[in-house]
C-alpha positions in Angstrom: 0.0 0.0 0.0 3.0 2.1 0.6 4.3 2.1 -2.9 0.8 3.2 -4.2 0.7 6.2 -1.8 4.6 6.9 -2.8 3.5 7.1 -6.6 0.4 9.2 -5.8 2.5 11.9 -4.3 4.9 11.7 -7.2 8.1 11.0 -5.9 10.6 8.7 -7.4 8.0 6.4 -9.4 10.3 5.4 -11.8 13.0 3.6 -9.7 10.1 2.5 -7.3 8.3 0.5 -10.6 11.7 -0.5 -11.4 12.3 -2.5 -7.9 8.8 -3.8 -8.6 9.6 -4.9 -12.0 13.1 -6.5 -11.4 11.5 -8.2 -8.1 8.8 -9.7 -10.0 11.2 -10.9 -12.4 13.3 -12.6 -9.9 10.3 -14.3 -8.4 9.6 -15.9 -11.6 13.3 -16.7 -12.6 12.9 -18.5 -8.8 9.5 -20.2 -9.7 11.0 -20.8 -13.1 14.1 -22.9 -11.7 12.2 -24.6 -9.1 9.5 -26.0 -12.2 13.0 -27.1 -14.1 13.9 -29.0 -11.0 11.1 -30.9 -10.8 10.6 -31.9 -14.7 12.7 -34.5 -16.2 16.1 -33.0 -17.8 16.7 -31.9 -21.4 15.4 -35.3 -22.5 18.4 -36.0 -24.6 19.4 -39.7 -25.0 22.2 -39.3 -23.7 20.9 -38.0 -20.4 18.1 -40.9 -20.2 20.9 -43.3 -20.8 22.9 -42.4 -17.7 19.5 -42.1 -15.6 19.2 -46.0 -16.5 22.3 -47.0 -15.8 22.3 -45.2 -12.4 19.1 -46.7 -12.1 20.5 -50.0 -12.8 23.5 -49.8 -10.4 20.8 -49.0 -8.1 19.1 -52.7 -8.6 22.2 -54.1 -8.9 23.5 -52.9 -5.2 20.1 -53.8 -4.1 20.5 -57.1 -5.5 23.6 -57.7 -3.9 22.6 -56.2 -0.9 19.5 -59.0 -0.9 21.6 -61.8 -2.0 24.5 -61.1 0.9 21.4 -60.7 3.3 20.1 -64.2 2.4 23.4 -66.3 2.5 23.9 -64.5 5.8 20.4 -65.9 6.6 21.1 -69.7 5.3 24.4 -69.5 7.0 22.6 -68.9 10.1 19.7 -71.5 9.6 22.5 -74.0 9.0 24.2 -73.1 12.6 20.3 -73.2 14.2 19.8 -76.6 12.5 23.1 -77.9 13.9 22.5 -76.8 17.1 19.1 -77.7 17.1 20.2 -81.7 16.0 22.8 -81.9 18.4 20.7 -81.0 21.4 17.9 -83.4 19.8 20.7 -86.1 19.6 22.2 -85.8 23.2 17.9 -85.4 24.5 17.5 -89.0 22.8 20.6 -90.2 24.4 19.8 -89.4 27.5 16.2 -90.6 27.7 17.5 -94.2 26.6 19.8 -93.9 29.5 17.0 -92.6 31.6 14.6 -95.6 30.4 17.5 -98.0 30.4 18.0 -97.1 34.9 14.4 -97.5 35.4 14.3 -100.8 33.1 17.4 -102.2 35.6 15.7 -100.4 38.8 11.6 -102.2 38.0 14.8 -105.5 37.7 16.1 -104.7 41.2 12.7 -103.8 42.3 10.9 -107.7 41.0 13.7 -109.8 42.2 13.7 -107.3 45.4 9.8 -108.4 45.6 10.4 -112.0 44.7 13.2 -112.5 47.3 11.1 -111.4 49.9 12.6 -108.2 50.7 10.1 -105.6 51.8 10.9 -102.1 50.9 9.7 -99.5 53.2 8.3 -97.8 49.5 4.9 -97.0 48.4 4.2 -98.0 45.0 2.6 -95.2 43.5 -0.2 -96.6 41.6 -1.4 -97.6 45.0 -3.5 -95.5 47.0 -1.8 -95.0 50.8 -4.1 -96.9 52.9 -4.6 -100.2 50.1 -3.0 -103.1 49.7 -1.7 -103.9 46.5 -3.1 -106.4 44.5 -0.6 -109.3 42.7 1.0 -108.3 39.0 1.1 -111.9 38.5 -1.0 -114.4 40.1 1.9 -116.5 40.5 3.1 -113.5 42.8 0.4 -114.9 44.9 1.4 -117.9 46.0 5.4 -117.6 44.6 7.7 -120.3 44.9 10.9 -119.6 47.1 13.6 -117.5 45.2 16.2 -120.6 45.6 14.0 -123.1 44.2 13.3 -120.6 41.6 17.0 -119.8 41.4 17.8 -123.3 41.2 15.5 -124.1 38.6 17.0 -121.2 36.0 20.5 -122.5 36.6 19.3 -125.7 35.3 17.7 -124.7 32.4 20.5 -122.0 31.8 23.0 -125.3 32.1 21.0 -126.8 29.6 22.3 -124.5 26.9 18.6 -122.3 27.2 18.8 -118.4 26.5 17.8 -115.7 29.0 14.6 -114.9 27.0 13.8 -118.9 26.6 13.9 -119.4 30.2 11.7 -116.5 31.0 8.7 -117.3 28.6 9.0 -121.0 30.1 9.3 -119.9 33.7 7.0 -117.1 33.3 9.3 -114.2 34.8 10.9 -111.0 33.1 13.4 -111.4 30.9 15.7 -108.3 33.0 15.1 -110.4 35.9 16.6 -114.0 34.8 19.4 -111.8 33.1 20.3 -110.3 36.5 20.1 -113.7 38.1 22.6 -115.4 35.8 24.5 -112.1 35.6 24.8 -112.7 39.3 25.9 -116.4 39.2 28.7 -115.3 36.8 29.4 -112.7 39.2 29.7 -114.4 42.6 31.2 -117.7 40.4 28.5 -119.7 40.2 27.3 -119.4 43.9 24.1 -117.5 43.4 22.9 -114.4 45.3 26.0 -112.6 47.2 25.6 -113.2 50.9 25.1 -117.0 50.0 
């Protein structure tokens, strides 16, 4: 409004249009630069051609980028894998130990029950309180451990396997095992103590 009111009194219009003139030019020598900016270049061949291959070194890092990223990766699921196999592997190991002890220990434990030891334990599958009913109904009424003894030594002399003896004498395998294991053990005199 000030530039108006200057022209109206008269002074200096010239060099105040002239301000306005070479700002206005300025402004759109500005906008003008800004709109080049923003367009795509010259459009000379030349100039596209080194827009794709700047472009295409672009992709091609990327690529390699991707491709470093994802052997990195395989490298890494290979470790996993390995780890995850060896932990598997030593897991099965020791669960056929495990189930290896408690076979032996339910051995101890028959020919514990057989002998007539009593064991001050509560079998778990037996409420407190009840008295535990026979596995076997020859645990009922069972023959005395020497006669039974006795009687595997015999058929163990007559050239009969472990597993042979127990299907004929009707007893677990584990336990005849341990019962010749024993004879070897104590040469030939049966249960130590004997």
């Amino acid at each position: 409004m000030t530039s108006f009111t200057v022209i109206a009194a008269g002074t200096e219009v010239t060099s105040q249009q002239w301000l306005l003139l070479a700002a206005a030019v300025l402004a759109g020598f500005i906008f003008m630069r800004m709109i080049r900016r923003t367009t795509p270049s010259d459009g000379t061949p030349r100039q596209y051609r080194r827009e794709i291959e700047a472009a295409a070194g672009q992709q091609a890092a990327i690529r390699h980028d991707l491709e470093a990223i994802l052997i990195e990766l395989d490298k890494l699921s290979r470790d996993v894998g390995g780890q995850i196999e060896t932990r598997f592997a030593r897991l099965e190991r020791i669960i056929a130990d495990a189930d290896k002890r408690i076979a032996a220990l339910r051995i101890l434990l028959d020919a514990a029950k057989s002998a007539g030891a009593t064991l001050n334990v509560q079998d778990p599958t037996v409420p407190s309180g009840a008295t535990p009913a026979p596995a076997n109904p020859s645990d009922a009424a069972p023959a005395t451990v020497e006669s039974r003894t006795r009687r595997i030594y015999e058929l163990a002399d007559q050239g009969m396997t472990a597993a042979q003896i127990a299907r004929q004498l009707d007893q677990h395998a584990g336990e005849v095992e341990l019962i010749l294991n024993l004879r070897d053990a104590t040469g030939g005199r049966g249960w130590p103590g004997r």
